[in-house]
Each structure stands twice: as structure tokens, then as C-alpha cells.
C-alpha positions in Angstrom: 81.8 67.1 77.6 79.9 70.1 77.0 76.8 69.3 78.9 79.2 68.2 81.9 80.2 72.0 81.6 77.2 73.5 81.4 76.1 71.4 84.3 79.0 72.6 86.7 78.6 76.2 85.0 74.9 76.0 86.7 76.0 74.5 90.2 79.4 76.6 90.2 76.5 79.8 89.4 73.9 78.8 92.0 76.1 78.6 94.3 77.3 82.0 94.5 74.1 83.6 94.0 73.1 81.8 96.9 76.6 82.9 98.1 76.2 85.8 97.5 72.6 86.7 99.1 73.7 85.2 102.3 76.3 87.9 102.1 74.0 90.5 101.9 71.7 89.4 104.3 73.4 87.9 107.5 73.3 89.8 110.2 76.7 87.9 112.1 79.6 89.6 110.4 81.2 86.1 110.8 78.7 84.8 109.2 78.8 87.0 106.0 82.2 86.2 106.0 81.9 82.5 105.9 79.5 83.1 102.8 82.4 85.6 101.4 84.6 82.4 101.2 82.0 80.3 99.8 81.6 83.0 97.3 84.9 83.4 95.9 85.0 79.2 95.8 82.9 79.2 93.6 84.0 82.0 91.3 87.4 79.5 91.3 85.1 76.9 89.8 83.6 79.1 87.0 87.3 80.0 86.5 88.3 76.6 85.6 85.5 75.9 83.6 86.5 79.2 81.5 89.9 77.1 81.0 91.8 79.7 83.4 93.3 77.7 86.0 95.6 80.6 86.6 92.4 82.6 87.8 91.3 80.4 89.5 94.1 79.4 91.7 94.5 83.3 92.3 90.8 83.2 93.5 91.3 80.6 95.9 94.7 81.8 97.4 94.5 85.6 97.2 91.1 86.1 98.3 89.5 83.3 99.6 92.9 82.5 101.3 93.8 85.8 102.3 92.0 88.7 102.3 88.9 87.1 103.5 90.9 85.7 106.3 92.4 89.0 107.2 88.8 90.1 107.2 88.2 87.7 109.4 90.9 88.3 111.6 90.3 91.9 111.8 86.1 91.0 112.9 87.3 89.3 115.4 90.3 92.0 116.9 87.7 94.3 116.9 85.1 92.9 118.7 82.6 92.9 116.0 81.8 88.8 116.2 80.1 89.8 119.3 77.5 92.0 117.4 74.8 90.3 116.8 72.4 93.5 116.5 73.6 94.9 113.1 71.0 96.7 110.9 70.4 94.7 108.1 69.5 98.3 105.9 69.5 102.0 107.2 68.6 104.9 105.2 72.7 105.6 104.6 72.8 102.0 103.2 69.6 102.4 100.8 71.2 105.9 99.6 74.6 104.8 98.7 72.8 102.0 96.3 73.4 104.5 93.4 77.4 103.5 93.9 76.6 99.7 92.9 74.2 100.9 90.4 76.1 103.4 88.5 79.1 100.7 88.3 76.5 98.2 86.9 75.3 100.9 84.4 79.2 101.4 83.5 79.8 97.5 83.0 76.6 97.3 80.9 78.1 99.9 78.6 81.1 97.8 78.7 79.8 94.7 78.0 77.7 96.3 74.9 80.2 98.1 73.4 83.1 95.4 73.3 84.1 93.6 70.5 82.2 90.1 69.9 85.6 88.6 68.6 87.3 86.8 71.3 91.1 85.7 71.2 91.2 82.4 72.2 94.6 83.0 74.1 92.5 85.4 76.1 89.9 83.0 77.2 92.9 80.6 78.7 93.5 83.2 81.1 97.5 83.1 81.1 99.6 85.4 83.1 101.0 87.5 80.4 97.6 87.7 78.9 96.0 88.9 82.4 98.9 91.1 82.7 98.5 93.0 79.5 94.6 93.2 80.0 95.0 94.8 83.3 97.8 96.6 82.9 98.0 98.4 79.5 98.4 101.8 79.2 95.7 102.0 76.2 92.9 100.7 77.7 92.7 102.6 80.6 92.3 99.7 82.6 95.5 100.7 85.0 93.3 103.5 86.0 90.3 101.0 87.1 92.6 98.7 88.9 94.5 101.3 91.0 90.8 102.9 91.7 89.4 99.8 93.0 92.5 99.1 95.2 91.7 102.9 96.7 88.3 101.9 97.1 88.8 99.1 98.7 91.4 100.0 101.0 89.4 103.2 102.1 86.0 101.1 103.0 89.2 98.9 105.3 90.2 102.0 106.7 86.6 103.1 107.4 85.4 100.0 108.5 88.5 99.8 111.2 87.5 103.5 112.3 83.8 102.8 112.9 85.1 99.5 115.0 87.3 101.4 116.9 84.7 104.0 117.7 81.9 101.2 118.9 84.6 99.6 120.8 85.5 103.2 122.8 82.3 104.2 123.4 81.6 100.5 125.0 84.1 101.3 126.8 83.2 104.5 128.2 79.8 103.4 128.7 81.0 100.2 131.2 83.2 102.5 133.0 
């Protein structure tokens, strides 16, 4: 039984590397999406090999479901399916790598500093144990979780703005 999971582990992690790097590089916005969903299918599979079936349900409806379709939805309002001449990298792009990189350095810390005993309730991934992770006072982590809900809804706000300034300069430039 082991080797079986170790074997899905692998295919369930090549996967969204490959995922993953499609993301990063497509140059359709629909079809980095796409590879968004393919993405967070996957991370549903490592879920339930982790023995979190809560997780990984969550994965699959909240954002694969959801959020990547609203994405989706909002490409196409705005026009942006018809773009087929994004930048793959500009200079603002390459400069704002030290975001991604300073998180990484922070989840490195992280990672070395916790504690190697695990509770095995923890690894099941239960609601009341993902509830107190995330949301207890001690740990900080209520912080982290409202920050990266800021974050993310200001790069939606952003993203909408920058749409809706191509789209009215199109516009201005057909009249």
C-alpha cells in the first residue's frame, strides 16, 4: 500500500509541476487558466493521499470550482481571451521576483524551525483541526490568512483596473 502511495505521490507531484510551468509560461490567459485548474486537481490528489479528504474536497470546490472559474469569467468580460500578445516577462515582472522570493525565504524558516513531532490528528486534516491551525490567536497565523486574502483581492482589483484601461484605450483608438 505504500509503494501505491508513493507512486500517486509522484504522478499527483509531476503533474502540477508541469501544471504549474504551463502557468507561468502560456501566453493565452485562458490557457494559463486551464493549467490553474489542472493545478489545483492535483494538489486535491496530494490532499487525499495526506489522508485529508476534507482538503481536498475544499481544493476541488473552492478553487478549482470557483475561483478559477470566476477567473475565468472575469478573462473573458474583459476581453482579455482575445489577447494573444501578452509579454511573457517585462522588467516590472523580473523586479517584483523578490515578492515570491522573500515568501520562500519566510516558508524555509518555517519549515526549519517547526517542530519534527507531528500529531497524527493533524495529518487527517479535519475541520476543527484546520480551524484551529488557521485560526488561533497564538500562532499568528490569523494575521497570514487575512494578509493573503488582502493580497489576493488587491492583485483582482488591479488586474480588473489594468483590463478596463486596455479595453478604453481600444476603444478610443477604433473611434
Amino acid at each position: 500500500m505504500e509503494h501505491l502511495a508513493l507512486i500517486y505521490f509522484g504522478l499527483f507531484s509531476l503533474i502540477s509541476v508541469v501544471c504549474a510551468s504551463m502557468v507561468l509560461f502560456a501566453r493565452h490567459p485562458i490557457n494559463g487558466a486551464m493549467a490553474l485548474i489542472g493545478l489545483m486537481t492535483s494538489l486535491s490528489g496530494l490532499y487525499a493521499i495526506l489522508h485529508a479528504p476534507f482538503l481536498a474536497v475544499l481544493q476541488v470546490l473552492v478553487y478549482a470550482g470557483a475561483i478559477i472559474m470566476l477567473l475565468v469569467f472575469v478573462i473573458m468580460v474583459l476581453g482579455g481571451a482575445k489577447d494573444d500578445h501578452t509579454p511573457r516577462f517585462d522588467a516590472l515582472g523580473l523586479g517584483l521576483l523578490i515578492v515570491p522570493a522573500g515568501i520562500l525565504a519566510v516558508l524555509v524558516h518555517a519549515f526549519r524551525t517547526a517542530p519534527l513531532a507531528i500529531d497524527e490528528k493533524a495529518v487527517r486534516g479535519t475541520v476543527d483541526v484546520t480551524g484551529q491551525a488557521l485560526f488561533n490567536v497564538s500562532t499568528g497565523n490569523v494575521v497570514l490568512f487575512e494578509a493573503v486574502g488582502l493580497a489576493l483581492l488587491a492583485a483582482l482589483v488591479g488586474a480588473v483596473l489594468l483590463a478596463k484601461r486596455s479595453l478604453d484605450s481600444s476603444k478610443e483608438n477604433k473611434a
